[in-house]
C-alpha positions in Angstrom: -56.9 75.4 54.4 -55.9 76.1 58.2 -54.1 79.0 58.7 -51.1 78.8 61.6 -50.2 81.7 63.8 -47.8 82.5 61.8 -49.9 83.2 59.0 -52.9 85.1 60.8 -51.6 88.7 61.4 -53.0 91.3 64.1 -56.7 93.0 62.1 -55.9 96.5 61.3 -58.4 99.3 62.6 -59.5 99.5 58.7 -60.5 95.6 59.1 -62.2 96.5 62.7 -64.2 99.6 60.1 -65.1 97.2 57.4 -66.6 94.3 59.4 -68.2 96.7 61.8 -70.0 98.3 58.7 -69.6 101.9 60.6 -68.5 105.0 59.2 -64.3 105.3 60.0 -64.4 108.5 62.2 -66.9 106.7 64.4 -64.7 103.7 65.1 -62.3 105.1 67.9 -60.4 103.8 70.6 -62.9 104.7 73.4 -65.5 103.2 70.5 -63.8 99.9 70.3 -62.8 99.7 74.5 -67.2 100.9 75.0 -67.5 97.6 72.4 -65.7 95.2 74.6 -67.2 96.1 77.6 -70.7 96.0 76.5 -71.9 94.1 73.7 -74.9 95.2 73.7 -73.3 98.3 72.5 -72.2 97.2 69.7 -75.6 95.1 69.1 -77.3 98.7 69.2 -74.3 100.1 67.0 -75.4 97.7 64.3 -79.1 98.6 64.3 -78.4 102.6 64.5 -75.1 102.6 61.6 -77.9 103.9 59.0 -79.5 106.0 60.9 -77.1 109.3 61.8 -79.3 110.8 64.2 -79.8 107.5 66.1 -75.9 106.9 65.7 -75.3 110.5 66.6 -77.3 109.8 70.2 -75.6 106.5 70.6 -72.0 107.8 70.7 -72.9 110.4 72.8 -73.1 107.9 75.8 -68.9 107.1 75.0 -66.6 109.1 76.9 -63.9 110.9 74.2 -60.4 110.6 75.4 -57.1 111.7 73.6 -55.2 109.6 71.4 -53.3 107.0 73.0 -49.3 106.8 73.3 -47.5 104.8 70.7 -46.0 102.8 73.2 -49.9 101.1 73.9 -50.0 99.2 70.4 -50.4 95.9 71.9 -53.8 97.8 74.2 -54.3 98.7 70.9 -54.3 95.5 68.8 -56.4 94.1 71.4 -59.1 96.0 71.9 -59.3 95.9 67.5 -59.4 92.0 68.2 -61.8 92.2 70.9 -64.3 94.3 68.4 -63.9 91.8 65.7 -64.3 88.6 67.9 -67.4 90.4 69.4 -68.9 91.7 65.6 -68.3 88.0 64.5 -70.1 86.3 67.8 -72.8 88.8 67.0 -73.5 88.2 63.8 -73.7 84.7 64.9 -76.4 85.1 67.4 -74.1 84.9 70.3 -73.9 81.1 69.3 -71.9 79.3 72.1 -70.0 75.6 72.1 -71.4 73.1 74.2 -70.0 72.3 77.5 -68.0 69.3 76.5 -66.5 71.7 73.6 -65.7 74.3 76.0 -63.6 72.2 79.2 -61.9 70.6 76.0 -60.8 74.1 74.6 -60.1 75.2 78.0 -58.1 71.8 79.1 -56.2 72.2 75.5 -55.7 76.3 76.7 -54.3 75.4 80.4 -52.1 72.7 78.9 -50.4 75.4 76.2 -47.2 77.2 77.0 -48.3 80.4 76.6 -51.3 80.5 78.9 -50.4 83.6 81.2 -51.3 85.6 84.1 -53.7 89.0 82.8 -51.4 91.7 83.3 -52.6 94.8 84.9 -53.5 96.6 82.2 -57.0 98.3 82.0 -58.0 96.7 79.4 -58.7 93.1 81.3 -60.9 95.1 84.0 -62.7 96.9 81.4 -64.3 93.1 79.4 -64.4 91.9 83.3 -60.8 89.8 83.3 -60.6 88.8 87.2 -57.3 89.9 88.9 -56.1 86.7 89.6 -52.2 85.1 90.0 -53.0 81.7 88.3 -52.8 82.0 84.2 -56.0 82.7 82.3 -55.1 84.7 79.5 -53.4 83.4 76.0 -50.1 85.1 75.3 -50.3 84.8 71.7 -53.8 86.5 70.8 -54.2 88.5 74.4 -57.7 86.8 74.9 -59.1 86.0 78.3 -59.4 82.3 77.5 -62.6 81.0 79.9 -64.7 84.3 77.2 -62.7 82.9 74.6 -63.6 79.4 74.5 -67.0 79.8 74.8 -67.7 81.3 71.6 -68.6 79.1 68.6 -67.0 81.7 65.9 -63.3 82.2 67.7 -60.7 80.0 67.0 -57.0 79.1 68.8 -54.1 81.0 67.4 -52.1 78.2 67.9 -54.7 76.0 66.7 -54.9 73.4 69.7 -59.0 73.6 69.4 -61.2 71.4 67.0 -62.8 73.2 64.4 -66.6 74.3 64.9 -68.7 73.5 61.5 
């Protein structure tokens, strides 16, 4: 069965916990932004979650910040996307498409309505987003769509991209 956009809804940071196989009170915002800018992060977060010391010594090296506002739930929602996109690709051995797979994905993306321009936000600079005035990011999911496209376990929120088997 192929779930529409309307039918796929935003992970919650509980989903983010569970696929991450971490302990809750490790998985933070500055956690899940240090995950999106560095997968090998998160590739050593997976070989030190049963061992605390190790774990303990690994989340030293990210920088604790205060809670974010309210008012950032869509920063929020992305960076829990970004961490779940990034625990599936690595789980799959960073599998990518081939190249014919990925113009198509991409030709299907700057074809789509809501292709957009990266806002300023933080978050674009922090998983390397260029600053850039032409559109490159989908308005739907908030995904940098040239990353996107190249990873065999992500899929289209408005399901424009074939299916990977």
């Amino acid at each position: 069965m192929v779930e529409t956009a309307a039918q796929q809804s935003a992970p919650t940071l509980d989903d983010v916990v569970a696929q991450l196989g971490l302990p809750a009170d490790v998985v933070t915002g500055p956690v899940l932004e240090k995950i999106a800018a560095d997968p090998l992060f998160l590739h050593h977060l997976q070989l030190c979650k049963n061992d605390p010391v190790m774990l303990g010594l690994l989340l030293r090296e990210v920088p604790q910040e205060q809670a974010a506002p309210v008012s950032e739930v869509k920063g929020t929602e992305l960076i829990a996307r970004a961490g779940l996109a990034l625990a599936r690709w690595t789980a799959s051995g960073f599998q990518k498409v081939d190249r014919d797979t990925y113009e198509r994905r991409l030709d299907a993306c700057r074809a789509c309505e809501h292709l957009s321009v990266p806002s300023a936000s933080k978050l674009y600079g922090l998983v390397g987003t260029p600053k850039r005035a032409e559109p490159s990011v989908c308005g739907l999911c908030g995904c940098d769509v040239e990353r996107k496209a190249w990873m065999v376990t992500e899929h289209c929120p408005d399901n424009r991209w074939e299916r990977q088997e």
